[in-house]
C-alpha positions, -999 to 999 in steps of 0.1 A, spaced: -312 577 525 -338 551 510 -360 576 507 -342 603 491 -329 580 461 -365 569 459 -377 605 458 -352 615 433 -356 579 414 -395 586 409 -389 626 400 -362 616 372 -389 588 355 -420 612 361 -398 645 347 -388 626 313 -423 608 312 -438 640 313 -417 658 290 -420 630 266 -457 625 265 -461 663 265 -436 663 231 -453 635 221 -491 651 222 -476 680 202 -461 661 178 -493 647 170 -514 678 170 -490 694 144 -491 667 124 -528 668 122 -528 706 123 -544 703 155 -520 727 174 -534 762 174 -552 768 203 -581 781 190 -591 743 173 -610 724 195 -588 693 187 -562 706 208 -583 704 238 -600 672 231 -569 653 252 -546 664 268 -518 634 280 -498 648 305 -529 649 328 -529 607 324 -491 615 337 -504 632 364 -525 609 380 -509 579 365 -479 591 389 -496 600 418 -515 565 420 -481 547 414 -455 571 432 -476 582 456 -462 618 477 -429 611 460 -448 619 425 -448 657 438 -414 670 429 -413 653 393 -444 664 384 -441 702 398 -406 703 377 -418 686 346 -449 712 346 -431 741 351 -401 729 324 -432 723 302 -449 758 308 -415 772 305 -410 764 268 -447 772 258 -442 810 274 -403 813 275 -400 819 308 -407 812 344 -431 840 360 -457 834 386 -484 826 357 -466 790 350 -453 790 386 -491 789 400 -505 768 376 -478 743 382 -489 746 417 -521 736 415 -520 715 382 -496 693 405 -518 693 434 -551 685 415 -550 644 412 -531 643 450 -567 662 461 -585 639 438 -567 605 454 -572 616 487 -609 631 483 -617 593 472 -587 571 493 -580 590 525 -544 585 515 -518 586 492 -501 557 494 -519 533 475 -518 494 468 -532 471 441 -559 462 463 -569 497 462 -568 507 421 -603 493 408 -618 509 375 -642 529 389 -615 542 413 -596 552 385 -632 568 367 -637 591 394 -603 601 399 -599 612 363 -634 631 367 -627 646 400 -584 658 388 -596 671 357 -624 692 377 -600 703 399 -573 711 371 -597 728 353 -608 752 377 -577 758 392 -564 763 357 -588 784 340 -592 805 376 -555 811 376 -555 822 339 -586 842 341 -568 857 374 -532 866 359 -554 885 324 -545 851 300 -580 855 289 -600 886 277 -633 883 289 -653 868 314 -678 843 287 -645 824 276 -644 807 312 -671 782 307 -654 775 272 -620 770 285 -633 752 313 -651 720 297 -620 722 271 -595 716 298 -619 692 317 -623 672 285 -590 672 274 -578 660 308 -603 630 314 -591 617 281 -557 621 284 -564 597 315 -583 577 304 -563 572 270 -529 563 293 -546 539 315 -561 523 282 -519 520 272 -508 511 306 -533 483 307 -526 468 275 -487 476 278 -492 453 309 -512 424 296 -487 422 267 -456 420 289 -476 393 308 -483 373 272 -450 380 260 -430 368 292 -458 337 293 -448 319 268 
């Protein structure tokens, strides 16, 4: 029972974390006029990757479910629907910083002792290489892009987009940490 209220505690903060930093991103791109996918801005970060594998180092397994619901709820509004396009890239966008974590820890379920910076380097690298190929594969697979040159394109777009969205969150989550420590110091 523990571990189902936990499992469904962790889905509900990682859904509407998700949804909110993805709402968030695209606020700010439209304000810039950064939205259309053809400018490069657009790809430059992209935050709900820093969800992602903010999630999976603090939620471990139990980040699955919230993130593979917030992704395809996300996917859903951009296309309108739910067909096996968003359904497979939910998949494996989900799976990418679990195969990164575990690649570098040999587990999931991480401590403090475990999250260093570099740690937290080469799991951003290593998710947003994953995410991007799995992402740009699947498009490429299901017709989303034309022709074949684009892949390389797309592929460092995503890849950048998603390191900086990491590294960008952790950046926040630091500092919104060491300010709750000042503030509750004093």
């Amino acid at each position: 029972m523990k571990s189902l209220v936990k499992l469904l505690a962790s889905s509900i903060i990682i859904i509407f974390s998700y949804y909110f930093v993805n709402k968030f991103q695209i606020y700010l791109l439209t304000g810039i006029s950064a939205q259309s996918s053809e400018n490069l801005l657009a790809s430059f970060i992209y935050l709900p990757h820093g969800i992602r594998v903010i999630a999976t180092y603090i939620f471990g397994l139990n980040a699955f479910l919230g993130l593979f619901i917030a992704h395809l709820i996300t996917g859903a509004e951009v296309l309108s629907e739910i067909n096996s396009l968003i359904l497979t890239t939910s998949f494996f966008s989900t799976i990418s910083p679990f195969i990164a974590i575990y690649i570098i820890f040999r587990k999931f379920d991480l401590n403090l002792n475990d999250i260093r910076l570099v740690n937290i380097i080469i799991t951003a690298f290593l998710s947003a290489v994953l995410n991007s190929f799995f992402s740009v594969t699947i498009r490429f697979l299901f017709n989303f892009y034309k022709n074949e040159e684009i892949f390389s394109v797309q592929f460092a777009k995503f890849f950048i987009g998603d390191v900086l969205g990491v590294v960008f969150l952790f950046i926040i989550f630091i500092l919104f940490l060491n300010l709750k420590k000042i503030i509750f110091k004093s």
